[in-house]
N, C-alpha and C positions, 0 to 999 in steps of 0.2 A: 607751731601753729598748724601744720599739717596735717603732721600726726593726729592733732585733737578732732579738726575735723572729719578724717578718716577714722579715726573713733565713730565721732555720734553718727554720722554716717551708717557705719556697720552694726550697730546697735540695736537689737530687734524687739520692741516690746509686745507683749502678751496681752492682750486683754480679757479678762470673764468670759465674755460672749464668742472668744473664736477657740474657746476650748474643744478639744475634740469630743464630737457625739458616738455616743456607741452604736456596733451597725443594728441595723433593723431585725426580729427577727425573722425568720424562714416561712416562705408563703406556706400554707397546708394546702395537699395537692385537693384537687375538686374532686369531689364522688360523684361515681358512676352515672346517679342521677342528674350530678350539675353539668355532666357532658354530654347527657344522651336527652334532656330537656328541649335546650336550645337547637340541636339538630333537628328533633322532630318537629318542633314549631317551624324550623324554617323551610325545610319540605315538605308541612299542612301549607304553609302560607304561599306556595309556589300555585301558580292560575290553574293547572289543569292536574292538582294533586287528588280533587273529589273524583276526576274521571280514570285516573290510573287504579284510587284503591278499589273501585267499584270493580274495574277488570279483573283486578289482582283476589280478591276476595271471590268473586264469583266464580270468574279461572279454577279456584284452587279448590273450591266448592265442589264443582263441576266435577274435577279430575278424581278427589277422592270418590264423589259417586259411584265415578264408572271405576275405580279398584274396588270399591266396597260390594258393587252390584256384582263384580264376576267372584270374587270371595263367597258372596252370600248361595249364588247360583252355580257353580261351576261341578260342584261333586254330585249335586241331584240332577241336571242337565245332563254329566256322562252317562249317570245311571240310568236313566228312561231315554234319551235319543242316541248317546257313543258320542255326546262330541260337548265336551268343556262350554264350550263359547256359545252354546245355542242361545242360551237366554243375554247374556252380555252383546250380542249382535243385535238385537232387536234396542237392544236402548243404545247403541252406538249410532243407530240409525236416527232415534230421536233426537240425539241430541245433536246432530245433522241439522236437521229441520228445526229445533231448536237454535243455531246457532243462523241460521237464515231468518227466521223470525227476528230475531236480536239485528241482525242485518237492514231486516226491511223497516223496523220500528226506531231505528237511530235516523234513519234518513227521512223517513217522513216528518213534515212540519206537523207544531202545532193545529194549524186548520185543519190538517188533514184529518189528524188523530179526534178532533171533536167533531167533524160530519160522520166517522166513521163509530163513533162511541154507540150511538142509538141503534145501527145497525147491527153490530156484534151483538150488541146487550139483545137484539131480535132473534137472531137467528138461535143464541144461547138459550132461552127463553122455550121459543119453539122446538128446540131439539129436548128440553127438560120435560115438555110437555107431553111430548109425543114416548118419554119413557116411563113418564109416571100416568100417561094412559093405559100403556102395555100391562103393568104394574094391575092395574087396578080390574084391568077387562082381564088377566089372569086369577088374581083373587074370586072374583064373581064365577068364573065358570063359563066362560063364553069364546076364552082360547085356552088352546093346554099350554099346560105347563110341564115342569118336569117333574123329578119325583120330588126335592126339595121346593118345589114352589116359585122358585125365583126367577128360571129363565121360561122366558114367553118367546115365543115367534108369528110372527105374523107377516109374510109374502117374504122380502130381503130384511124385515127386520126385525131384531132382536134384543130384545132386554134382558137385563140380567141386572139386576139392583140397581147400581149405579153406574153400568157398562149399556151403553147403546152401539150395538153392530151393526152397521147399513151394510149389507154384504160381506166382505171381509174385513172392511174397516173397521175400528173398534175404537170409544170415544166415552170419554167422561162429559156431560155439557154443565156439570157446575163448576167443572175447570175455567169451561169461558164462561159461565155468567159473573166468574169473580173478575175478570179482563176486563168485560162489558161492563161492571159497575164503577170500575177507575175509570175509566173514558167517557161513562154518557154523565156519573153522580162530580166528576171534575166540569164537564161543561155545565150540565142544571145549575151548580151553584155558584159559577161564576155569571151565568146569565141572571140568576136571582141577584146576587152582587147587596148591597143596603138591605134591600128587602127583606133578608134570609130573619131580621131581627123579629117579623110576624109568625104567629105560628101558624095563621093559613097561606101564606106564600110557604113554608117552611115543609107543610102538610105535603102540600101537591106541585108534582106529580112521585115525589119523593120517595114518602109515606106509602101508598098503593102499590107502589114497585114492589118497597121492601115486604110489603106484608105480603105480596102474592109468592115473592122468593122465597119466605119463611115457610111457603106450605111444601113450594115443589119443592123446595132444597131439602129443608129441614125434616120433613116425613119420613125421607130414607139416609137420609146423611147429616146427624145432628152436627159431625166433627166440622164439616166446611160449613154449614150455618154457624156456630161459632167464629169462625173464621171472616166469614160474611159480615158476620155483627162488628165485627173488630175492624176492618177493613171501613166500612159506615162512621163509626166513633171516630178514626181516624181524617174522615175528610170534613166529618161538622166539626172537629176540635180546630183544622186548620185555616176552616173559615172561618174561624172565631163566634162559635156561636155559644150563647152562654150557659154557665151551669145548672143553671134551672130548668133548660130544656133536657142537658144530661141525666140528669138526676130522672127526668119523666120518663125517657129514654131508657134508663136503668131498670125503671120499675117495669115498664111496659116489656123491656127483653125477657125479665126472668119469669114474668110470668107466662110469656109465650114457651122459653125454654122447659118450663112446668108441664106445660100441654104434652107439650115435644115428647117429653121423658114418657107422661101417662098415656099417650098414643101408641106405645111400644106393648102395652097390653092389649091393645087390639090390632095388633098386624104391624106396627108401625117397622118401616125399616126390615131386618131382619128380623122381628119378632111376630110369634102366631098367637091370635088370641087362643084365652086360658091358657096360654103355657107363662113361664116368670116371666117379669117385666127384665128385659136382659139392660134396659140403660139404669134403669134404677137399683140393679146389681150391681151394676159396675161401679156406682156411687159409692155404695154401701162398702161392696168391698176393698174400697180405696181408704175410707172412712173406719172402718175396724175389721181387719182378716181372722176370720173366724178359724179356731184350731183343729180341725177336721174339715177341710178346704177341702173339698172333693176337683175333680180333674175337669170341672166344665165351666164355670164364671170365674176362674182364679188360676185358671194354667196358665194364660201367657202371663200374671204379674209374675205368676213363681218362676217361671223359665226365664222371664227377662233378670229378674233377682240374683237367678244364678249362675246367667253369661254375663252380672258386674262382678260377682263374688268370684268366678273363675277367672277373670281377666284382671284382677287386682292395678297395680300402678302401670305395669308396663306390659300387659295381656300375654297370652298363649305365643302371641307371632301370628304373621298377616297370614291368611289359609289356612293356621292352622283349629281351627273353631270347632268342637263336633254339637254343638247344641242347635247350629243350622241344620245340620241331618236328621230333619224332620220332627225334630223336638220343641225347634222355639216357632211357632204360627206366625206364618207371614215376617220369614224371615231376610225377605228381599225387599220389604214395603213397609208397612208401620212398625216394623221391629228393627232395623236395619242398624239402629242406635242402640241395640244392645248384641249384634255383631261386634261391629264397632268398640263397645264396652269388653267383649270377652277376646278379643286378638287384639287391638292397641290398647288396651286397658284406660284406667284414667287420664293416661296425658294424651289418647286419640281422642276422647273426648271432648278435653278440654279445647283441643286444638280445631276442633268442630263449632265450640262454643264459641271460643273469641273470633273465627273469624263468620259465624253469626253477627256477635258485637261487633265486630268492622261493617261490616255489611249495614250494620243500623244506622251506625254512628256516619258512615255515607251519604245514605240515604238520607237522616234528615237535616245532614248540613247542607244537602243540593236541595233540598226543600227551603231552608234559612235562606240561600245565599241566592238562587234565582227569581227576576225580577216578575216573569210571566204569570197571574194568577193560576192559568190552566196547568200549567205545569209544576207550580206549589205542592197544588192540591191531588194532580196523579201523583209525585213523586211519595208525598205523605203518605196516599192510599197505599203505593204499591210497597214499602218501606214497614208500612204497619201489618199489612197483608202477609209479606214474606215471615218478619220477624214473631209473629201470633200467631201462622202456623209451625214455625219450628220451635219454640216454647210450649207449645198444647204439643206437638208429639214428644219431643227429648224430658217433657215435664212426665208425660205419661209413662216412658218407659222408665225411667228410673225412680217412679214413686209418689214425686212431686204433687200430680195433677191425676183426675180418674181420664182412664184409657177412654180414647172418642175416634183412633182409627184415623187419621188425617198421616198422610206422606208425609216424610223430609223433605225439603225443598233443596232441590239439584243433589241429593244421594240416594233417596229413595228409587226405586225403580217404579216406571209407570211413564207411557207415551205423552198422555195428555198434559199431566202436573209437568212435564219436563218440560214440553215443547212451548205452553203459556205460559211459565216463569219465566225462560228466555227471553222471549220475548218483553213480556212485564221489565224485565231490565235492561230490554232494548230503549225503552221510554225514559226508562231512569239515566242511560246513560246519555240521551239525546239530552236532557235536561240538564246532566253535569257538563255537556259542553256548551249549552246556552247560558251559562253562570256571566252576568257580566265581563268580569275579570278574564275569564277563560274564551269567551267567543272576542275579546281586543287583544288576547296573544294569539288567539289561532289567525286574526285578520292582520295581524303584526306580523305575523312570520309564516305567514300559509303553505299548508305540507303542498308536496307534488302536484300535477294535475292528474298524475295517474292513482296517487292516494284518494285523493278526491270523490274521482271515479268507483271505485271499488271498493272502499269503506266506508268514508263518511263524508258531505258535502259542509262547506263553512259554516257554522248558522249565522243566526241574523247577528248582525252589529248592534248593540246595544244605543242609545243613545247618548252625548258625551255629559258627563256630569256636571251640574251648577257648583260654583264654589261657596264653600260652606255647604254643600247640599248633603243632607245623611243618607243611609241607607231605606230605601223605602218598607214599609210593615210585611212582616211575613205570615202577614193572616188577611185574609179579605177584609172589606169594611162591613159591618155587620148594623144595623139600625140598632140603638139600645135604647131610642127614645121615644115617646108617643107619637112624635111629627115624622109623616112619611117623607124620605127624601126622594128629590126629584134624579 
């Protein structure tokens, strides 16, 4: 009997279900994109990630500049003064003052920057006017000029196209009236606020502005009135103003742009009456290159054509370029991107472009993501402003778009574009640190008091969120209905 029960005891039955399962098989490892996704979301999604790329992008902007400006400049500076760095010194010095500008416009509030909008947009204004006076009492005959026409003088000052010299200073002023238009066209429309949905609250003082700009700007600088227009587009798109005013808007630009073009046959710009219309050349020749292209409306497309065709994928090497020696026009300034094209070749380009593309893609997610109306609508302008004119120049050089003469922004050389872009993204960056998110980690963990001091002050604390509450509209309120709101 023992036995037996030690038997059934030891007796182990099997059942179906505890049959052994086969193993699983082998995970497949993730691709490069399912690793490198999740990283970049979660360093976008960190508080003060708009304010890093902003640095990091313009930084990087910035620094190829100034390699590209002493490239561009360096072999014709030893040739006429003996010393490499002559021209490379003067924009190290801008961007000096550049880099102070960006200093002083992160730290000023919003209030500040909207009492201060109507004054800049004044004195920009006034200084345009007094060069497209010079301008004009030179054409007439009533001060000299030189042998080409362009520069006038009159007691300490000086015009030259679209250079105003007060003594030795030397100053672009449609540089700042594009400043002045972020600053005074961000407060008007936030004071207009509902209203904006009228087209006479809409009109004025708006409307008058722009049209008086379109003459002093656009008469001798169609490329920044382009620019101008696009900068405008960009702050009624983000007040949310509707298509129907766009579309009128539309029409009403290009037939100004029309004028623009046909004023170039009588003086307009750099152009003398009865001689070609040189903007409606430049259309044309964008339009279809005629095969006996003679060397004077079509040299820089050919010169820029074939510092991309010399510089192929991976260019000549940095220096080493000879098409700047006096061959490519304005090869430190609106040509600088096809330097650029014949010693880095296409991946310096491209690497120009995409951090462009960062640069946007910054820009108007610190427009989305902050709560401030005035600060939407600069961040928009200045976002639109930058990325529309380095599109109209890198378009022009490489073929895209008809040539209109407009800088790189932060590579081109030139005091004034340098020193007011700086700044311009001094704003930008005050604004990526007022993002909700980012002004309650900087009040969360606040840098030094000597950081503080010397860079940049906390901004305001946001106010704390309602539960359930969403993110608030990233476009003004606009009336779109016949009943005026109060």
């Amino acid at each position: 009997m023992g036995e037996d029960k030690l038997e059934s005891r030891t007796t182990v039955t099997v059942s179906p279900a505890a049959t052994v399962q086969p193993a699983p098989p082998p995970l497949k490892p993730r691709s490069l994109s399912q690793q490198l996704l999740p990283a970049v979301h979660g360093m976008l999604a960190r508080p003060l990630s708009s304010y890093y790329l902003l640095i990091a992008s313009s930084g990087l902007l910035l620094l190829i500049g100034l390699t590209m400006v002493f490239s561009a400049t360096s072999v014709k500076a030893y040739a006429e003064d003996g010393n490499a760095f002559s021209a490379v010194q003067s924009q190290l010095i801008f961007a000096v003052l550049g880099l102070l500008g960006f200093w002083v416009c992160q730290r000023l509030p919003a209030s500040t920057l909207r009492f201060l909008g109507i004054y800049v947009l004044g004195v920009a204004v006034l200084l345009l006017g007094v060069l497209d006076l010079l301008g004009a009492l030179g054409a007439v005959g009533v001060l000299p000029t030189s042998q080409n026409g362009e520069v006038v003088t009159l007691g300490p000052l000086t015009g030259n196209l679209l250079w105003l010299y007060i003594g030795p200073v030397g100053l672009q002023p449609a540089e700042f009236v594009k400043f002045g238009v972020v600053l005074w066209g961000a407060d008007i429309i936030v004071r207009k606020g509902a209203s904006l949905g009228y087209w006479r609250e809409l009109s004025m003082p708006l409307f008058p502005v722009v049209g008086v700009l379109f003459i002093l700007v656009g008469y001798n600088d169609l490329g920044t009135m382009l620019v101008l227009l696009a900068l405008i587009v960009g702050l009624l798109w983000a007040a949310g103003v509707r298509l129907r005013v766009f579309s009128a808007l539309g029409v009403l630009g290009l037939a100004g742009i029309g004028l623009l073009i046909a004023a170039a046959s009588r003086g307009a710009g750099s152009g003398s009456a009865g001689e070609p219309n040189y903007r409606l050349l430049r259309i044309t020749m964008w339009l279809h290159m005629p095969e006996n292209c003679d060397l004077g409306y079509c040299y820089q497309i050919l010169q820029a054509r074939s510092a991309i065709y010399e510089g192929g994928w991976f260019g000549v090497g940095l220096g080493k370029g000879a098409l700047k020696w006096n061959w490519l026009p304005a090869a430190d300034n609106d040509f600088i991107y096809a330097v650029v094209a014949e010693e880095l070749g296409v991946v310096g380009c491209m690497v120009i472009a995409v951090l462009f593309a960062v640069l946007a893609y910054t820009g108007f997610r610190i427009a989305r993501r902050v709560d401030d109306p005035f600060r939407r609508l600069a961040a928009t302008a200045i976002t639109t402003w930058l990325v529309a004119q380095a599109v109209i120049n890198m378009g022009g050089v490489i073929g895209l778009l008809p040539l209109t003469g407009v800088p790189l922004p932060l590579i081109s050389a030139g005091g004034s574009a340098l020193t007011v872009t700086m700044a311009a993204l001094g704003i930008l960056a005050a604004c990526a640190r007022a993002e909700p998110d980012a002004a309650r980690a900087l009040h969360a963990r606040p840098p030094s008091r000597w950081v503080r001091l010397v860079w940049a002050p906390l901004p305001p604390l946001p106010p704390p969120r309602r539960p359930g509450s969403s993110r608030p509209s990233t476009r003004a309120p606009v009336n779109k209905g016949g009943v005026r709101r109060r």
